[in-house]
N, C-alpha and C positions, 0 to 999 in steps of 0.2 A: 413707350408712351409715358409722359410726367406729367405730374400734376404738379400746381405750386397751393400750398396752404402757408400762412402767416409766414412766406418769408423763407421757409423749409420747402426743398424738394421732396416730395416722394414720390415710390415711384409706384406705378399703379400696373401690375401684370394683366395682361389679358390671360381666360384660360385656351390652352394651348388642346390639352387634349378634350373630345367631343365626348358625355356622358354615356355613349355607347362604348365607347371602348375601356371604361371606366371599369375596375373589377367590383363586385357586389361587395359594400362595406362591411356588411354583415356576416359574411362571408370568410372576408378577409380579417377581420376580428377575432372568430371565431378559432381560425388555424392558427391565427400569433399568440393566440391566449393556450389552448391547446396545447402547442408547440411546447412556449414556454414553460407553461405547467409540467410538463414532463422534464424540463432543463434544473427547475427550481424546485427548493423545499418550501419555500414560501405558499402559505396558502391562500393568501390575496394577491393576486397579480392586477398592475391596472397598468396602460400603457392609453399613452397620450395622444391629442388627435392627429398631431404634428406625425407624432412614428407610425400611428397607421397609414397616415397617407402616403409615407416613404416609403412602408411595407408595399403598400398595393403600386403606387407608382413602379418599386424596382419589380416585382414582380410581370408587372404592362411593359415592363421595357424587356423583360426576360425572355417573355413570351413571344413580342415581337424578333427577336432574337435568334430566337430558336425554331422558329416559323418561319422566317427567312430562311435561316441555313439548311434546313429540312425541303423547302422551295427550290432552293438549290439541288440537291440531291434528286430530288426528281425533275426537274429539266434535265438534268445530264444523263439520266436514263431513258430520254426522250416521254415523258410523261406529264400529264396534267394535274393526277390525284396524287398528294400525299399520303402515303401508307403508315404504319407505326414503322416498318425497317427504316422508312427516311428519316423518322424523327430518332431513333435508335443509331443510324449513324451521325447525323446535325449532335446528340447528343456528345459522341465522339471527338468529334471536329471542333465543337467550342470549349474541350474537355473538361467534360463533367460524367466521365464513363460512369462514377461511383451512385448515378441515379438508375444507369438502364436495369439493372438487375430489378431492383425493388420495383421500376416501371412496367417490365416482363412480366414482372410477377402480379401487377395490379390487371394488369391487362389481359392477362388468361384467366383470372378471375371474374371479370365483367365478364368476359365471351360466355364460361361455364352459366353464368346467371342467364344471361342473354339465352341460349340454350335450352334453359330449363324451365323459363318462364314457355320460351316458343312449345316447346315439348307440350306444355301444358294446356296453351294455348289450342295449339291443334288436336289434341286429344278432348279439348273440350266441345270444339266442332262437329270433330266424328261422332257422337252422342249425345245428340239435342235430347231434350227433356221431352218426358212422357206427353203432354201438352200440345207441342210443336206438332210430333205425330200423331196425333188424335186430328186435327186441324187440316192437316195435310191428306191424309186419308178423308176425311170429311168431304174437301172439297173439290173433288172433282166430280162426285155423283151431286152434289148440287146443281153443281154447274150445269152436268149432264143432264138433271131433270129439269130444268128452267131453257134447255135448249130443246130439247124435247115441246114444251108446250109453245114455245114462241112455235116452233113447226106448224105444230098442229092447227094455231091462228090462222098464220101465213097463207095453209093450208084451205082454212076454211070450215077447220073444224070446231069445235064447240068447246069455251073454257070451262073449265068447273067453276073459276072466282067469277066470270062475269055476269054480270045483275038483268 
């Protein structure tokens, strides 16, 4: 699509990709700055909005990429879900072997937390607080004696509260 202004073309882009598929700016900032800090001695780094957005774009095209080929791998294993082995061989296949290692290793790291939160989590269940049980023992003789006197009404017998 063109626009005409004084006489000049230009040319007016639509955008192309949808804001959901968009990586988080901040995000993606964050790692280039990061990154680079580790590349350089410099201790001001500033990087333009132009190269972020190339940043995040190549990486959205990367992703799509690797997601695909990954997709691939497990249709041929007759499958629906992507596992990390498919993304670990799609890593292979577009070759970039020299990330699966460090990804291995990111990856049995999250599990180990994942793990130890759950551990913890359930161990917090099996031991409610002093509180809970106090409540829980409490309420069944309640109950039971307020089942009790409804009887007794029902019955014909005489309440103590009534006037």
């Amino acid at each position: 699509m063109a626009e005409k202004r004084k006489g000049k073309e230009i040319e007016v882009t639509e955008k192309v990709v949808s804001e959901a598929e968009e990586l988080p700016k901040a995000i993606v900032r964050r790692v280039v700055k990061e990154k680079l800090s580790q590349l350089s001695t410099d201790s001001e780094i500033s990087v333009l909005r132009d190269s972020l957005l190339a940043f995040s774009e190549s990486a959205r095209i990367f992703i799509h990429y690797l997601s695909a080929t990954a997709n691939d791998t497990c249709k041929e294993s007759n499958r629906q879900i992507i596992n990390a082995e498919d993304v670990f061989k799609a890593l292979e296949e577009i070759e970039f072997p020299e990330f699966i290692g460090p990804l291995r290793a990111s990856l049995e790291e999250f599990r180990q937390k994942n793990a130890e939160k759950k551990a913890a989590s359930s161990k917090a269940k099996e031991t409610p607080n002093k509180k809970d049980a106090k409540k829980r023992k409490e309420s069944p003789a309640k109950s039971e004696g307020g089942r009790k006197k409804r009887r007794e009404v029902e019955e014909g017998g005489e309440d103590d509260n009534a006037d």
